[in-house]
C-alpha positions in Angstrom: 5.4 -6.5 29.7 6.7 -5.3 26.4 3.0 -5.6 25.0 1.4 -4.4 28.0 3.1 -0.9 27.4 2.1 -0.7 23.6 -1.4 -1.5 25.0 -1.2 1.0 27.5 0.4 4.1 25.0 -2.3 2.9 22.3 -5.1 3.8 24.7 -3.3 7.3 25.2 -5.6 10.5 23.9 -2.4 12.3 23.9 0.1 9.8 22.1 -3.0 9.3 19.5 -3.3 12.7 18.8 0.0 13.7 18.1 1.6 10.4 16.6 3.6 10.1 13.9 3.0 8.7 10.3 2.5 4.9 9.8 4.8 2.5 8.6 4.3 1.7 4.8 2.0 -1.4 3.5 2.9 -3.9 1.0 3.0 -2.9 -3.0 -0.7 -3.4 -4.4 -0.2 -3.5 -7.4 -2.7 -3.0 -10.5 -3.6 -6.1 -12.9 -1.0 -6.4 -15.5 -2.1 -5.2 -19.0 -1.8 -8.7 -21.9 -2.1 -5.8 -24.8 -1.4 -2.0 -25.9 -3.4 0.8 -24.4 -5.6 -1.7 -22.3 -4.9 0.1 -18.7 -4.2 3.8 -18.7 -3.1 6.3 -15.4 -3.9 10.0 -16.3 -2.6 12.8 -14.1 -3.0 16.9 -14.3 0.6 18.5 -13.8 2.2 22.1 -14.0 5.4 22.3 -16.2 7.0 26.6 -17.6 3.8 28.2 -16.5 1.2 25.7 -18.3 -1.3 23.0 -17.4 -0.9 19.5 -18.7 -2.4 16.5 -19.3 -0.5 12.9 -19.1 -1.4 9.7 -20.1 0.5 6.3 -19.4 -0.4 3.1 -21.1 0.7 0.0 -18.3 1.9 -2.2 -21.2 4.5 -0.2 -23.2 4.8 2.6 -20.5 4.2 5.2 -23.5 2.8 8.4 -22.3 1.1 10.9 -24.3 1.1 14.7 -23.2 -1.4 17.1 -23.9 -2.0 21.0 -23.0 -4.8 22.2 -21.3 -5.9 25.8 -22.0 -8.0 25.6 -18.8 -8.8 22.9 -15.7 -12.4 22.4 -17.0 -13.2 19.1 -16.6 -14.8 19.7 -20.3 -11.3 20.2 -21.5 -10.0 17.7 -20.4 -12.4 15.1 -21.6 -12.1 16.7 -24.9 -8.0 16.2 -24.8 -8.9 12.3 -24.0 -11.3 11.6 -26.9 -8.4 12.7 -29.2 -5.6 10.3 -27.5 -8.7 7.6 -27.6 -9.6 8.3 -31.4 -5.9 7.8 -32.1 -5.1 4.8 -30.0 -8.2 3.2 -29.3 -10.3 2.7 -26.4 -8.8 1.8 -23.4 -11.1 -1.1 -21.0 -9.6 0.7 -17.7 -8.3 4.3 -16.5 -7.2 5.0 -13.5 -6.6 8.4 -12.2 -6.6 10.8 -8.5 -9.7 12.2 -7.1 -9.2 15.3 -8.9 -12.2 17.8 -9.6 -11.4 16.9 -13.2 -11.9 13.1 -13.1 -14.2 12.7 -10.3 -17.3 14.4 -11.7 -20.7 13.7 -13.6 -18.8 15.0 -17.1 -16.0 12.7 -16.6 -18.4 9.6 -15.2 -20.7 10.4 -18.4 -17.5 10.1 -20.3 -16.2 6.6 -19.0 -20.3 5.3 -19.7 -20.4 6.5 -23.1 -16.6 5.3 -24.4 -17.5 2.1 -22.3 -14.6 1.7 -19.7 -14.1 1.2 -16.1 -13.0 4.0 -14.1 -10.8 3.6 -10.9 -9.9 6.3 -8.3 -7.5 6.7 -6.1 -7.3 7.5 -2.6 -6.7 11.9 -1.9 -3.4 12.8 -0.3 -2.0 9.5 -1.2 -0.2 9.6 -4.4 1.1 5.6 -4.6 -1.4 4.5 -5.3 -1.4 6.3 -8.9 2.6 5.8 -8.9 2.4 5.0 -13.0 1.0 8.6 -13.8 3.3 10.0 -11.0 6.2 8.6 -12.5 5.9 9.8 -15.8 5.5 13.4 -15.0 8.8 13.0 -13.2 10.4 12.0 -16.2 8.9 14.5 -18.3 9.9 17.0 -15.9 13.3 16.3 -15.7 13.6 16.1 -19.4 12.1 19.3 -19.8 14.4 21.0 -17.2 17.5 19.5 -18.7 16.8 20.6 -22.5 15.6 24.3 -20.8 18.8 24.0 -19.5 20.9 22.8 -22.4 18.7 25.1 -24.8 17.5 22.5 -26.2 13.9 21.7 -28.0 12.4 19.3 -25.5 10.0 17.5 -27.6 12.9 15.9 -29.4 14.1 14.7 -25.8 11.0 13.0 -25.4 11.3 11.8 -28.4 14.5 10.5 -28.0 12.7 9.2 -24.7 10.2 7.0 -26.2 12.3 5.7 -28.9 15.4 4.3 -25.7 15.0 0.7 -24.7 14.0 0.2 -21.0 16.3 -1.7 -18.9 15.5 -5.0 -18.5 12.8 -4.7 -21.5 14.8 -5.1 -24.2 12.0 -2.8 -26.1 11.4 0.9 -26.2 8.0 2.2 -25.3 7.6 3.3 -28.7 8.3 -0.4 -29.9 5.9 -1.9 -27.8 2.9 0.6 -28.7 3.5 0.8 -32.1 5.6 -2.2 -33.1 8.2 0.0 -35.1 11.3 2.1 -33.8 10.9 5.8 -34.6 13.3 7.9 -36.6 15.1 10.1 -34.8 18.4 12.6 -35.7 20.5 9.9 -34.8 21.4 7.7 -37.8 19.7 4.3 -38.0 19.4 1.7 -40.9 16.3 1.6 -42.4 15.2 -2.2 -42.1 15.5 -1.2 -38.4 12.9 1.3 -38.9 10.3 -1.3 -40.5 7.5 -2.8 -38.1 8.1 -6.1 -36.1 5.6 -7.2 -33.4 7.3 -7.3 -29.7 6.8 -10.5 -28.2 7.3 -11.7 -24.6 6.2 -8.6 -23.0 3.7 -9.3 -20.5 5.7 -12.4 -19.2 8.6 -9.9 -18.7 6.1 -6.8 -17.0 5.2 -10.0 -14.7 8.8 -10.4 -13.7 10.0 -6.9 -13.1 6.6 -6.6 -10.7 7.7 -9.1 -8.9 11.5 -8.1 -8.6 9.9 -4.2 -7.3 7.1 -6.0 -4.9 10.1 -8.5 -3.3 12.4 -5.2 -2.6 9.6 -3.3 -1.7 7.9 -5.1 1.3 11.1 -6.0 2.9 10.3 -3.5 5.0 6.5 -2.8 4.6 4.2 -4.7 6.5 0.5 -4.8 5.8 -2.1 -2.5 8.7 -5.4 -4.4 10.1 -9.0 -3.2 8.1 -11.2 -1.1 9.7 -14.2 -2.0 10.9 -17.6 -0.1 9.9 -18.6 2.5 12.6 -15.1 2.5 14.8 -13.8 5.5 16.1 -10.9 6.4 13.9 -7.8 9.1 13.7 -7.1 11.0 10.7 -3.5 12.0 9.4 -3.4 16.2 9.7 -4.3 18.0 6.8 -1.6 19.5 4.4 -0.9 23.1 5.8 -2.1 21.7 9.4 0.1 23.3 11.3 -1.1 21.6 14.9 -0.4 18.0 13.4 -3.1 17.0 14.9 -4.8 13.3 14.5 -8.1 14.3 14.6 -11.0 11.9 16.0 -13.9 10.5 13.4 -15.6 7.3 12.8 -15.4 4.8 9.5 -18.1 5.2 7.4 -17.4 2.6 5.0 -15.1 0.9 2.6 -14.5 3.0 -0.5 -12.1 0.4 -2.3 -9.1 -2.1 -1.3 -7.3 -0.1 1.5 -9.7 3.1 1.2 -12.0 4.0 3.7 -14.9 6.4 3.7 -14.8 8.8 7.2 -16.4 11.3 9.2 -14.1 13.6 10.4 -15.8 16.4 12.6 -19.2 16.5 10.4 -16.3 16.4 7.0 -16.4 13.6 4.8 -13.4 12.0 3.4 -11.7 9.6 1.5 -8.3 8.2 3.0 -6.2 5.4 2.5 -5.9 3.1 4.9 -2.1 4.3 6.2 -3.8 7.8 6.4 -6.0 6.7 9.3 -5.3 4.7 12.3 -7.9 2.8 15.3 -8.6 5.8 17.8 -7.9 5.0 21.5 -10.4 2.8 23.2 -10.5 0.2 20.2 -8.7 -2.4 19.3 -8.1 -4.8 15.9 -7.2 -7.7 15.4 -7.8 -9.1 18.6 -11.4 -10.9 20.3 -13.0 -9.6 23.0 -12.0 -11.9 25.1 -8.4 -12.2 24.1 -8.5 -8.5 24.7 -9.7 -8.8 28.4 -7.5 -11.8 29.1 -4.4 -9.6 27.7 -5.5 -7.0 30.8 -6.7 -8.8 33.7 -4.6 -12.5 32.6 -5.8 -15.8 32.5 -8.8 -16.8 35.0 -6.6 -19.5 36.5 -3.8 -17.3 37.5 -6.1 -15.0 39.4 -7.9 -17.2 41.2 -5.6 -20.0 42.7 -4.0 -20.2 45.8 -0.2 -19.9 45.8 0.0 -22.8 48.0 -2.0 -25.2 45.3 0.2 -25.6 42.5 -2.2 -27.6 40.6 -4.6 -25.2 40.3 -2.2 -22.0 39.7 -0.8 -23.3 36.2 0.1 -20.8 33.5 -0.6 -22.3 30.0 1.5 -21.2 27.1 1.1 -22.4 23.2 2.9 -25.3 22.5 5.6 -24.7 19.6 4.4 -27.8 17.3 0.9 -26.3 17.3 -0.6 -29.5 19.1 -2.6 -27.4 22.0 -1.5 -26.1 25.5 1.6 -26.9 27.4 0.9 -26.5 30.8 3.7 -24.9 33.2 3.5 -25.6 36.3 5.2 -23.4 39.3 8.3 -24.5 41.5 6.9 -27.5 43.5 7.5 -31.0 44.2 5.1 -33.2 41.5 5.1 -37.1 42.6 5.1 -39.0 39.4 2.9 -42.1 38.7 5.1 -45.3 39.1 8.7 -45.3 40.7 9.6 -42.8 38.4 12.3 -40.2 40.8 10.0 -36.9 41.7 11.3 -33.9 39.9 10.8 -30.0 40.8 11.0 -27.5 38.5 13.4 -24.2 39.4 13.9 -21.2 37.0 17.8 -19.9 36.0 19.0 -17.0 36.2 18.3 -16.3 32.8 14.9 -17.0 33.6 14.3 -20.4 31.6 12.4 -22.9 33.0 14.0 -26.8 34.3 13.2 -29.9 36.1 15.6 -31.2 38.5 15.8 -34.7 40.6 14.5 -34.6 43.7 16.6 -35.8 46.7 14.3 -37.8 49.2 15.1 -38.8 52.4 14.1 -42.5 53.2 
């Protein structure tokens, strides 16, 4: 009964329309980086008045900051050839569907410096959670040395040059293999160069410390399927909160969807969009029918035959059906003593001797 209901509120126009946000689905995480400035997350953010741009590198969690005079995508190609010229050239880059990223400049850009380019999904900032991060940090260290009067480029120096917990390396130490001086007094053979070893085994085992924590309580959503009538999360600003009715278009990347959205296209993430009523996934036809209507043998059979009225349920070791049969009187083969089978009050089913009269 319990999944009869579910069925019956999915297949509500109502319910769909105004339902609330999905649960979250497992961490997906990027491939781990084996060396410096081999994956990088980029992001545009707004700190005092004044556009910037970040870069992360995956492996030492460094970030580089640079201001943007305008939004151009131009400009900001221009800020990434000087973080590339200094560090090197990175194999991927992964950043939001920004104007600035997803255009012909910044495609031309990825062809000619000869590295793959990966987008994320709009309106779903997760999955560029490295980039989002770091302009936390750097906003919070701004704030506090605005705060404190302080300059804040030597709090993200300081920053850079902190071990991270569980690392046992700073960020600085892992991009550059050296500590950097700060005003805090430090020896001088700490300040000489030493290669960090060890790091990608221990980037492997924080991962997997965040992804066991994190789907505890995430649980991953069916795929769509190509041409099925979809709903779409409301708009940011939509005041209606309305799940508005399209149709899947295609798959634009793990978990991202291509949709038609009342003659819009858009790119959504696959906890952005959820089956519209009338479909169903994850089930077969006929499993849906069945799940409606019930199994063919209950339907038809007499209540007086209670051979032909069995309901069949899975067995538990996996070995096929287990028939159950309804309260009767079965005669077994031999002298075995007939049994009948009578449900408890707690509804459980059991097989009882039956007393004949001879």
């Amino acid at each position: 009964m319990q999944g009869e209901v579910k069925d019956y509120v999915s297949q509500c126009s109502a319910c769909n329309e105004y339902s609330h946000d999905q649960q979250r689905e497992t961490m997906m995480s990027h491939a781990l980086p084996t060396r410096p400035w081999q994956i990088l997350s980029m992001d545009l953010f707004r700190q005092a008045g004044k556009d910037f741009l970040i870069i992360v590198d995956h492996y030492s969690d460094f970030w580089e900051i640079e201001l943007l005079p305008d939004l151009s995508a131009e400009t900001t190609v221009l800020r990434c050839k000087a973080q590339f010229a200094r560090h090197g050239q990175p194999d991927r880059v992964i950043t939001d569907c920004g104007s600035q990223f997803d255009c012909g400049t910044f495609r031309r850009f990825a062809k000619e410096w000869d590295f793959s380019h990966v987008m994320s999904s709009p309106r779903h900032p997760k999955s560029n959670g490295k980039a989002e991060s770091a302009v936390k940090i750097v906003k919070n260290l701004c704030k506090k040395a605005a705060s404190a009067g302080n300059d804040p480029w030597i709090a993200i120096l300081q920053w850079r040059n902190t071990p991270t917990e569980g690392m046992l390396s700073s960020p600085a130490q892992r991009l550059m293999s050296r500590r950097l001086k700060t005003p805090l007094p430090v020896a001088d053979t700490l300040l000489e160069p030493s290669v960090v070893t060890g790091v990608p085994e221990k980037l492997r085992a924080k991962h997997q410390t965040a992804k066991f924590w994190y789907d505890r309580s995430a649980r991953d959503l069916p795929e769509l399927c190509i041409g099925q009538d979809i709903r779409m999360k409301p708009l940011p600003g939509d005041r209606t909160g309305r799940w508005r009715r399209g149709v899947c278009l295609q798959q634009a990347g793990p978990r991202s969807y291509l949709v038609d959205v009342e003659g819009t296209f858009y790119r959504r993430n696959r906890v952005d969009l959820r089956p519209a009523e009338g479909e169903a996934i994850g089930r077969h036809p006929e499993q849906q029918s069945m799940q409606r209507s019930g199994p063919p043998e209950e339907q038809h059979s007499d209540p007086s035959d209670s051979t032909t009225g069995n309901m069949e349920d899975s067995d538990t070791n996996g070995q096929g059906a287990r028939p159950l049969r309804r309260s009767g009187v079965h005669q077994p083969a031999g002298n075995a003593t007939p049994v009948t089978e009578q449900r408890t009050a707690s509804g459980r089913l059991v097989r009882v001797p039956v007393r004949l009269d001879l």
